[in-house]
C-alpha positions as CSV (number, residue, x, y, z in Angstrom):
1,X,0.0,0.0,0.0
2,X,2.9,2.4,0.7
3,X,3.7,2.2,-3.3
4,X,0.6,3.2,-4.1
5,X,0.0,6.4,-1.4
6,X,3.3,7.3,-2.6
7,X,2.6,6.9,-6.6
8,X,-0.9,9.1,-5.7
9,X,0.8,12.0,-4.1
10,X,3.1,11.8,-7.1
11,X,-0.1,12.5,-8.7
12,X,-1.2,15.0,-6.4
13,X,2.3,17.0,-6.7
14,X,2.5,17.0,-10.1
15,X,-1.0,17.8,-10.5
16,X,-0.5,20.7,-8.1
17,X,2.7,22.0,-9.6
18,X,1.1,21.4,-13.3
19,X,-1.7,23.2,-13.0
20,X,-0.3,26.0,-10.7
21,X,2.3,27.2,-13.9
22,X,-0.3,26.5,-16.1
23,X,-2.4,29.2,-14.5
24,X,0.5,31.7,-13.9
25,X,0.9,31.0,-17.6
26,X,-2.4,31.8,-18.6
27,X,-2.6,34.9,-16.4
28,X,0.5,36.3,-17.3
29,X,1.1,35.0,-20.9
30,X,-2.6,34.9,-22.2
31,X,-3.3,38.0,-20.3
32,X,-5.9,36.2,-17.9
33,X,-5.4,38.6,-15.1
34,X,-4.1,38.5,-11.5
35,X,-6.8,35.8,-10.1
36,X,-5.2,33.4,-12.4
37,X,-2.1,33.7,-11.7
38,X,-3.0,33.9,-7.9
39,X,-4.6,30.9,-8.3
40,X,-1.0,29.3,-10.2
41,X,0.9,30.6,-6.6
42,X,-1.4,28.8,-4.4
43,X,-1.3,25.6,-6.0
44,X,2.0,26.1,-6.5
45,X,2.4,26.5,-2.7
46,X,-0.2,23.2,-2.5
47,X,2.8,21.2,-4.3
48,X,5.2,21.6,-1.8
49,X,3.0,20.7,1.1
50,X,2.0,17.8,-0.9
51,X,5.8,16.8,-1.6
52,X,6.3,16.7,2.6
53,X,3.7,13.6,2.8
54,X,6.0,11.3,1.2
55,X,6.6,8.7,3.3
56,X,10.3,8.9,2.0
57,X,12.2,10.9,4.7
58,X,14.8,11.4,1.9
59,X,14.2,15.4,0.0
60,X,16.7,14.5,-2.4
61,X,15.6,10.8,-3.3
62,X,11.9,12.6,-4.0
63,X,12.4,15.8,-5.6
64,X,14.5,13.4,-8.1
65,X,12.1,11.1,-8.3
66,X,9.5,13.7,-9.2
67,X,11.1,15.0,-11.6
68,X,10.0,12.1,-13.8
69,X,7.0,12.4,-12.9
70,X,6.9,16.1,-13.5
71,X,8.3,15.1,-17.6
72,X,5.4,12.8,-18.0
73,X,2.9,14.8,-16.1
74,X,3.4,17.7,-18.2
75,X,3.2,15.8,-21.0
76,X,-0.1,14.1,-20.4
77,X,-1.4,17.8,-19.1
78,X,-0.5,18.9,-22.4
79,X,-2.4,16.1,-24.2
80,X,-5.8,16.8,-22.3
81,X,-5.7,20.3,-21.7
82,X,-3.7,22.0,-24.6
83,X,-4.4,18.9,-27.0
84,X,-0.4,19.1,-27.5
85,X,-0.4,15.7,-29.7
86,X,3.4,14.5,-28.6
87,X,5.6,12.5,-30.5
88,X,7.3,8.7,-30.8
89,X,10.7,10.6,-28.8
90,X,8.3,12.5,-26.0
91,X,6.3,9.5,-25.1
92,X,9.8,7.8,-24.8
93,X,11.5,10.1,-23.1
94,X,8.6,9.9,-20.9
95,X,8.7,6.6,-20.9
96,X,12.3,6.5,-19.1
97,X,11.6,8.9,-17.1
98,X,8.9,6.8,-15.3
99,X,11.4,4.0,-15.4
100,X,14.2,6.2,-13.7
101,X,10.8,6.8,-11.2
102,X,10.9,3.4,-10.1
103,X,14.7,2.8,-10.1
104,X,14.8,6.2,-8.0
105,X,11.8,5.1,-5.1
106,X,11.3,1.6,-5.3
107,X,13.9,-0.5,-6.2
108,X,14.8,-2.6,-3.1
109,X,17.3,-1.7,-0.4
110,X,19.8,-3.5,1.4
111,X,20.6,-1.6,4.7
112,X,22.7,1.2,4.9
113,X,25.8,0.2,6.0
């Protein structure tokens, strides 16, 4: 169960994180106004609370992690909300990314030592 409450607030984050630039964007770039990109800080701000519930103690070993995530996440946001239709080498690159996720957080330990 731990795999999957961590994979979900990888969703979470990136969702957060996402969606808070996309806003900013959209404020400042498609001239949206301040509520937008007020809205981008505070999710923005939501991302890194999110980021602390890891059950990882390790800041490094997630924020690495994430990034992955944050490759394919802004990918798939792409897709769905700016129907960005990616190519063979961005669903690959993706692709590792996701693999370097699972390397990165749940490959198996041996103790520390």
């Amino acid at each position: 169960m731990t795999v999957a409450r961590s994979l979900l607030l990888f969703v979470l984050a990136a969702l957060a994180e996402i969606g808070g630039c996309w806003l900013i964007w959209q404020g400042r770039r498609e001239h949206r106004g301040l509520w937008w990109i007020a809205a981008g800080v505070i999710a923005l701000g939501a991302y890194g609370f999110v980021a602390t519930l890891q059950p990882d103690a390790s800041f490094g070993r997630i924020l690495a992690a994430y990034g992955g995530i944050f490759v394919a996440g802004s990918l798939a946001w792409a897709m769905v909300v700016d129907r960005y239709r990616p190519d063979r080498w961005d669903v690959i690159g993706a692709a590792v990314c996701l693999v370097g996720v699972a390397v990165i957080m749940y490959a198996p330990r041996g103790r520390p030592g």
